[in-house]
TIZAZA-338480 format. One record per atom (N, C-alpha, C): atom name; z, y, x. Coordinates in nm, 4 decimals, m for minus. Layout:
+------+----------+----------+----------+
! atom !       up !    north !     east !
+------+----------+----------+----------+
!   CA !        Z !        Y !        X !
...
+------+----------+----------+----------+
***
This chain:
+------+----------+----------+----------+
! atom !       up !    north !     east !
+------+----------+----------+----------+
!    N !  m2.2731 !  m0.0440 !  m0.7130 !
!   CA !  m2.1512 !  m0.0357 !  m0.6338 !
!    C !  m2.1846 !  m0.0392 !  m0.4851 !
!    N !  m2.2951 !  m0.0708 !  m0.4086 !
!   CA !  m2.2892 !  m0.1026 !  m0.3383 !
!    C !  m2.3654 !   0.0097 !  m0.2555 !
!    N !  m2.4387 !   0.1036 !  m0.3384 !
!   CA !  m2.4913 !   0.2373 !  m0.2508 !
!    C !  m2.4215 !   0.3328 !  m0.1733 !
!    N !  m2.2911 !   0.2939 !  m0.2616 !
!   CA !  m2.1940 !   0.4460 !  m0.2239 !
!    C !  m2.1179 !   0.4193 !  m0.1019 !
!    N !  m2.1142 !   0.2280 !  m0.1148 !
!   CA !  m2.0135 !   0.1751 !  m0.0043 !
!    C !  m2.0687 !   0.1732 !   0.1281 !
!    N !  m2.2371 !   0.0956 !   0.1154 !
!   CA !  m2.3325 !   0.1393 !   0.2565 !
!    C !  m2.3603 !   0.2705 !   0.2820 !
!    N !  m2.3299 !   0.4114 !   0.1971 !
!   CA !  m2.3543 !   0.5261 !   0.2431 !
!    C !  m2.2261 !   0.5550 !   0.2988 !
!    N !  m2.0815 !   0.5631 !   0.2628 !
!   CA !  m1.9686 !   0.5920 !   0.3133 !
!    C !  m1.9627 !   0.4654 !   0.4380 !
!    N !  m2.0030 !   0.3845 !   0.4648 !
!   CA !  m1.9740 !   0.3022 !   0.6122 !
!    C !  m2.0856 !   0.3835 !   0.6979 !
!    N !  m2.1851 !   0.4171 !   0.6776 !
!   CA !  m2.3040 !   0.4514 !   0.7568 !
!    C !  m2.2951 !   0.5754 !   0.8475 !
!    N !  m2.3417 !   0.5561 !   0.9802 !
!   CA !  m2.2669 !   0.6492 !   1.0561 !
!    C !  m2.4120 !   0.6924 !   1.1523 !
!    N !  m2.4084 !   0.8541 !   1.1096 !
!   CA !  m2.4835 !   0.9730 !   1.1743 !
!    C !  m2.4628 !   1.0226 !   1.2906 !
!    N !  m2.5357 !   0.9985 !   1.3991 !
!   CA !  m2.5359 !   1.0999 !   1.5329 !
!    C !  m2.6494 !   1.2094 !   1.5242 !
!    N !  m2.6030 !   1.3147 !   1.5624 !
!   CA !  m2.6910 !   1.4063 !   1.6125 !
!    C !  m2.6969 !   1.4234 !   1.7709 !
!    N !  m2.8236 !   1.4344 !   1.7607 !
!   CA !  m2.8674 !   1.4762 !   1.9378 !
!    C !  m2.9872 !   1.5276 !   1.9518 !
!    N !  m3.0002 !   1.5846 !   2.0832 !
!   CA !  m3.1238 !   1.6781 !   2.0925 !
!    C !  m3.2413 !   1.5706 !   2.1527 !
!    N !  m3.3573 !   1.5981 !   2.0627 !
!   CA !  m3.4679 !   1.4935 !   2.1266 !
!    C !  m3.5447 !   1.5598 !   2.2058 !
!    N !  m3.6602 !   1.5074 !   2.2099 !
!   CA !  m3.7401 !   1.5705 !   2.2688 !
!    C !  m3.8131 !   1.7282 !   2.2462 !
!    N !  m3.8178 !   1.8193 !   2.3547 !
!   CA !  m3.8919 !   1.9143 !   2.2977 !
!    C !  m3.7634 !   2.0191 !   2.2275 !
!    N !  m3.6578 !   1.9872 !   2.2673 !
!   CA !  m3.5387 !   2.0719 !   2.1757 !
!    C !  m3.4616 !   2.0352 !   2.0660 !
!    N !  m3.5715 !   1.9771 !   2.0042 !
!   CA !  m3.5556 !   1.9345 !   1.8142 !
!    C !  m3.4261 !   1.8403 !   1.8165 !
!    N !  m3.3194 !   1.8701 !   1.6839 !
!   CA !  m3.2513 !   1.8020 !   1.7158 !
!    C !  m3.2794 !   1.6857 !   1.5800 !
!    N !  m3.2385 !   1.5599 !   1.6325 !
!   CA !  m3.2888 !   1.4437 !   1.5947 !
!    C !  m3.1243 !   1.4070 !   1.5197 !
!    N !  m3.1297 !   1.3243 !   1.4432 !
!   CA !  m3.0314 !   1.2444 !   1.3117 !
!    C !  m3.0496 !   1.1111 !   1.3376 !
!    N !  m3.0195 !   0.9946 !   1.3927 !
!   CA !  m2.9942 !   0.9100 !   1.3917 !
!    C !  m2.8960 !   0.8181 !   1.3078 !
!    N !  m2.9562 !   0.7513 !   1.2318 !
!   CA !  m2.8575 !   0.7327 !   1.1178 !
!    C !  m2.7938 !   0.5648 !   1.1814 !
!    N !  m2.7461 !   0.4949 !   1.1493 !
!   CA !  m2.6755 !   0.3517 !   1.2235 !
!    C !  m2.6290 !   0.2760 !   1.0923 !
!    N !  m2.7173 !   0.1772 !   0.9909 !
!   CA !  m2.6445 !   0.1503 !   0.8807 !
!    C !  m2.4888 !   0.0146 !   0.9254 !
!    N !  m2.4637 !   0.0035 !   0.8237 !
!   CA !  m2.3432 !  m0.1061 !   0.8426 !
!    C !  m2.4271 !  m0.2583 !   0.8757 !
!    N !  m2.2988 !  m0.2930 !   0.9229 !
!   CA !  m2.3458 !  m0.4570 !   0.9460 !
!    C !  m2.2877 !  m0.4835 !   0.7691 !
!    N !  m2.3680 !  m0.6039 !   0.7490 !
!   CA !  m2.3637 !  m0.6659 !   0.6015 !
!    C !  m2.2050 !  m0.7672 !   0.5780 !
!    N !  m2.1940 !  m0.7728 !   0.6873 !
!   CA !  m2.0135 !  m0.8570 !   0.6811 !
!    C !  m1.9543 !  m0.7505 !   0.6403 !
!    N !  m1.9586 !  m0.6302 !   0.7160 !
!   CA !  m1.8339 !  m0.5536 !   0.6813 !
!    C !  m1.8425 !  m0.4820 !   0.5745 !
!    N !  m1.9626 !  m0.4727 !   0.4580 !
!   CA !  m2.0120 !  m0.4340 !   0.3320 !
!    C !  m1.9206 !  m0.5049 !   0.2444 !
!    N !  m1.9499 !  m0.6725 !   0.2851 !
!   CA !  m1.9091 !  m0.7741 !   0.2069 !
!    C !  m1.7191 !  m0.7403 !   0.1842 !
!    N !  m1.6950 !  m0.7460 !   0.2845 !
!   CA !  m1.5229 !  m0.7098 !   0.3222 !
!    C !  m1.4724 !  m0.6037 !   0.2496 !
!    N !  m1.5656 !  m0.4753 !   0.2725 !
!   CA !  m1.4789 !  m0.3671 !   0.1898 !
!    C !  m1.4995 !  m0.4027 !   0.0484 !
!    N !  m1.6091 !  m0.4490 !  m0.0353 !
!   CA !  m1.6511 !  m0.4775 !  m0.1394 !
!    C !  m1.5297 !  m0.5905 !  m0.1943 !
!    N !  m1.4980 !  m0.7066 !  m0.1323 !
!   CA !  m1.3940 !  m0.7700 !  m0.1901 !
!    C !  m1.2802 !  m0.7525 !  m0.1775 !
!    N !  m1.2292 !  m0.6526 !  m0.0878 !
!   CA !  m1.1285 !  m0.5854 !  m0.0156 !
!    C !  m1.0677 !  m0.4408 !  m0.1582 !
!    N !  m1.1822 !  m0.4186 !  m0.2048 !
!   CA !  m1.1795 !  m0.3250 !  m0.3394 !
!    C !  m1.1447 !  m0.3819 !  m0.4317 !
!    N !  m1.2599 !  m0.5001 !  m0.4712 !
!   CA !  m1.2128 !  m0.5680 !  m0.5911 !
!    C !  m1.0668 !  m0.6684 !  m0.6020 !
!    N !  m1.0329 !  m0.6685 !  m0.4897 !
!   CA !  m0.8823 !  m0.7535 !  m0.4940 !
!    C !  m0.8111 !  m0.6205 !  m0.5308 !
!    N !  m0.7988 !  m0.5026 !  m0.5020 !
!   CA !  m0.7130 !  m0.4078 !  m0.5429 !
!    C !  m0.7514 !  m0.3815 !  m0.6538 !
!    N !  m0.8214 !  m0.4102 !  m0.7479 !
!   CA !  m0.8306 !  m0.3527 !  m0.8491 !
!    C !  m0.7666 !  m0.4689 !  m0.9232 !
!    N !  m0.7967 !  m0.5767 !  m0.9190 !
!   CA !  m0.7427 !  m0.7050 !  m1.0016 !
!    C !  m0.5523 !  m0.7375 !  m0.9652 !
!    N !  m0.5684 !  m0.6342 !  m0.8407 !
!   CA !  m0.4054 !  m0.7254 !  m0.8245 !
!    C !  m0.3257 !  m0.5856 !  m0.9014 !
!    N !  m0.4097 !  m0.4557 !  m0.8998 !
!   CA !  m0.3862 !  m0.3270 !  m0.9956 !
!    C !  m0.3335 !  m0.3418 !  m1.1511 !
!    N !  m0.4192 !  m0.4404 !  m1.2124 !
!   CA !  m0.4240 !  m0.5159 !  m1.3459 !
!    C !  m0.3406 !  m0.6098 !  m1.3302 !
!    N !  m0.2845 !  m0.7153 !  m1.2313 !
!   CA !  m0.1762 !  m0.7650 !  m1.2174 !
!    C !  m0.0358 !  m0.6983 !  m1.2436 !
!    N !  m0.0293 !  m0.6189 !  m1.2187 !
!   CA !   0.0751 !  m0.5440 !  m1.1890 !
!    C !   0.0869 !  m0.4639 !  m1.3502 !
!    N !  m0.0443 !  m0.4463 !  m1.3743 !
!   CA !  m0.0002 !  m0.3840 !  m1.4918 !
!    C !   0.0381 !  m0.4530 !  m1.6402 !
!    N !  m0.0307 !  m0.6206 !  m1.6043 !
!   CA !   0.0401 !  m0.7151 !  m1.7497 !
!    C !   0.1259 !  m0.7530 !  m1.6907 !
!    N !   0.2622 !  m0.7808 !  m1.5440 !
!   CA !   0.3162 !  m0.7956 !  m1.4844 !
!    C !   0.4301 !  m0.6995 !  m1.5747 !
!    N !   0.4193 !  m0.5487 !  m1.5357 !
!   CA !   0.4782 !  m0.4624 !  m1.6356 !
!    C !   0.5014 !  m0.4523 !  m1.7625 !
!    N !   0.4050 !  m0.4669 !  m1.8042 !
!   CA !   0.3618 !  m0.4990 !  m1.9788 !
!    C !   0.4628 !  m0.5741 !  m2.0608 !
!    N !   0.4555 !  m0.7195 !  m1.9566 !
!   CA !   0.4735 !  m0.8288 !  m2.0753 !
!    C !   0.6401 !  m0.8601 !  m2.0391 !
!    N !   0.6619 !  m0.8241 !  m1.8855 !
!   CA !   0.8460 !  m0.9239 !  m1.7890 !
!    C !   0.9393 !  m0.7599 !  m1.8490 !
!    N !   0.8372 !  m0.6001 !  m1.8000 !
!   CA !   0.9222 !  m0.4808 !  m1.8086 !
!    C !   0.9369 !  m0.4688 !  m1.6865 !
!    N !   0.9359 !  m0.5464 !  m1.6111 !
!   CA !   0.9663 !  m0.4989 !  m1.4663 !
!    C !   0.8807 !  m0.4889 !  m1.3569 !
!    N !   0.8868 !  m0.3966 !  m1.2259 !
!   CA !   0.8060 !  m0.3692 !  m1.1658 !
!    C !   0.8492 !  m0.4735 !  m1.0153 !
!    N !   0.6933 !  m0.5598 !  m0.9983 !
!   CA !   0.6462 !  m0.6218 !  m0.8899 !
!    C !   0.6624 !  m0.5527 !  m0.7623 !
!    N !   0.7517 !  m0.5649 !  m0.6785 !
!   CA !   0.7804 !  m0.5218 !  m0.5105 !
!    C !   0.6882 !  m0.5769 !  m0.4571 !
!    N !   0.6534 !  m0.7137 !  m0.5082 !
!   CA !   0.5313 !  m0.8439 !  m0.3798 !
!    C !   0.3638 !  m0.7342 !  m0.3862 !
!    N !   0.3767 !  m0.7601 !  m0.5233 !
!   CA !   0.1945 !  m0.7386 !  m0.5832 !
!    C !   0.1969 !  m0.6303 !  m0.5176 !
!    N !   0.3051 !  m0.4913 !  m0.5668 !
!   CA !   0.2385 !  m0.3746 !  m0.4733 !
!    C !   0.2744 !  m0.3493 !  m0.3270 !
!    N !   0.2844 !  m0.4468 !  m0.2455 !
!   CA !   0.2978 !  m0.4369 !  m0.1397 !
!    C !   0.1554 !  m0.4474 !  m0.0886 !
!    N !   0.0999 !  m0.5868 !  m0.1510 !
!   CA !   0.0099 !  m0.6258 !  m0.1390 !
!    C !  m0.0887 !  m0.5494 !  m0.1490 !
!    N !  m0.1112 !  m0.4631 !  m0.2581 !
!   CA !  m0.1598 !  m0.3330 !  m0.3085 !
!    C !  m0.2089 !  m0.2506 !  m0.1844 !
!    N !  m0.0745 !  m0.2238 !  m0.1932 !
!   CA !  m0.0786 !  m0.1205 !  m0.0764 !
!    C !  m0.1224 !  m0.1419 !   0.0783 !
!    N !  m0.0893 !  m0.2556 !   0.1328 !
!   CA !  m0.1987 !  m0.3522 !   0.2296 !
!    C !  m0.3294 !  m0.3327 !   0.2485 !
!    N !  m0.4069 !  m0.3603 !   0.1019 !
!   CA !  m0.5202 !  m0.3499 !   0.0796 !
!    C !  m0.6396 !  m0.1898 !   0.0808 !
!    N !  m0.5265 !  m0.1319 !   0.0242 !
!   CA !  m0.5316 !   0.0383 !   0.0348 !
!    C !  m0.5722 !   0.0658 !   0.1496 !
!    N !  m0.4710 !   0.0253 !   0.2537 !
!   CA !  m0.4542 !   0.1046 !   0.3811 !
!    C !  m0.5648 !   0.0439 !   0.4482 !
!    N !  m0.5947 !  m0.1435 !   0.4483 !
!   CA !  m0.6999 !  m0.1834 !   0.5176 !
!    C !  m0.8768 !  m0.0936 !   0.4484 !
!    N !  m0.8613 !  m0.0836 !   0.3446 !
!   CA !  m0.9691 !   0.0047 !   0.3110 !
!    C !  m1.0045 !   0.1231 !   0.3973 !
!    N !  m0.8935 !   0.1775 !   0.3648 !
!   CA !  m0.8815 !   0.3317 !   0.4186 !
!    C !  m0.9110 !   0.3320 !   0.5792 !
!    N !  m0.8763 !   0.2330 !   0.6486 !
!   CA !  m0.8647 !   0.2376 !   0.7868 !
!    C !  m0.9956 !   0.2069 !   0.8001 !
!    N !  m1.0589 !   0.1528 !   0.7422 !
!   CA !  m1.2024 !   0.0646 !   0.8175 !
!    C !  m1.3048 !   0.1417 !   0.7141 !
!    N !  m1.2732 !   0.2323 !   0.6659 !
!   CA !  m1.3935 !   0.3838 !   0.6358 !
!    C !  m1.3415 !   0.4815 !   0.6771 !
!    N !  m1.2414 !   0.5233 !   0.7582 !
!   CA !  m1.2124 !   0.6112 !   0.8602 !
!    C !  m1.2113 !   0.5975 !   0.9823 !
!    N !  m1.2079 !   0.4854 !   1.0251 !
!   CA !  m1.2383 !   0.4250 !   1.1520 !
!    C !  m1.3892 !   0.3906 !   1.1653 !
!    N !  m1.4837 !   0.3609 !   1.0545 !
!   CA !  m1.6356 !   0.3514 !   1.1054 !
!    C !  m1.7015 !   0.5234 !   1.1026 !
!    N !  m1.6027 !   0.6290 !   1.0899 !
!   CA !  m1.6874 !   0.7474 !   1.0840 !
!    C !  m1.6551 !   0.8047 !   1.1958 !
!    N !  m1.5718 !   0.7377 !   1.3034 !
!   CA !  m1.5094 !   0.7866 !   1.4116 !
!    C !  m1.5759 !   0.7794 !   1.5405 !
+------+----------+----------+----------+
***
């Protein structure tokens, strides 16, 4: 799990080095913010399964959990679109 998450945070410059050649500079993640998206995932997936014996067992659908959900979504989404920026 954790290859795909340090390759999608990891952020590439190109520039011209020396001599013309152009050079790739790669910049990996800091290890906090690995940690963050990593539990930041797994809370959406468990509060996902909330929601779904939530449904299951009452019939009715949770406004709180998927708010929460959706919170979590967006903080994902923002902070692997915002480290490729």
């Amino acid at each position: 799990m954790t290859s795909w998450i340090r390759h999608a945070l990891r952020k590439k410059i190109a520039r011209k080095g020396p001599k013309g050649k152009q050079q790739i500079i790669v910049i990996e993640p800091n290890e906090k913010l690995v940690l963050m998206v990593k539990f930041a995932i797994a809370m959406t997936l468990c509060l996902t399964g909330l929601e779904i014996a939530y449904m299951a067992f009452l019939g009715q659908w949770s406004h709180e959990v998927f708010a929460v959900i959706s919170g979590l979504v967006g903080t994902v989404s923002g902070v692997l679109i915002g480290r490729q920026a």
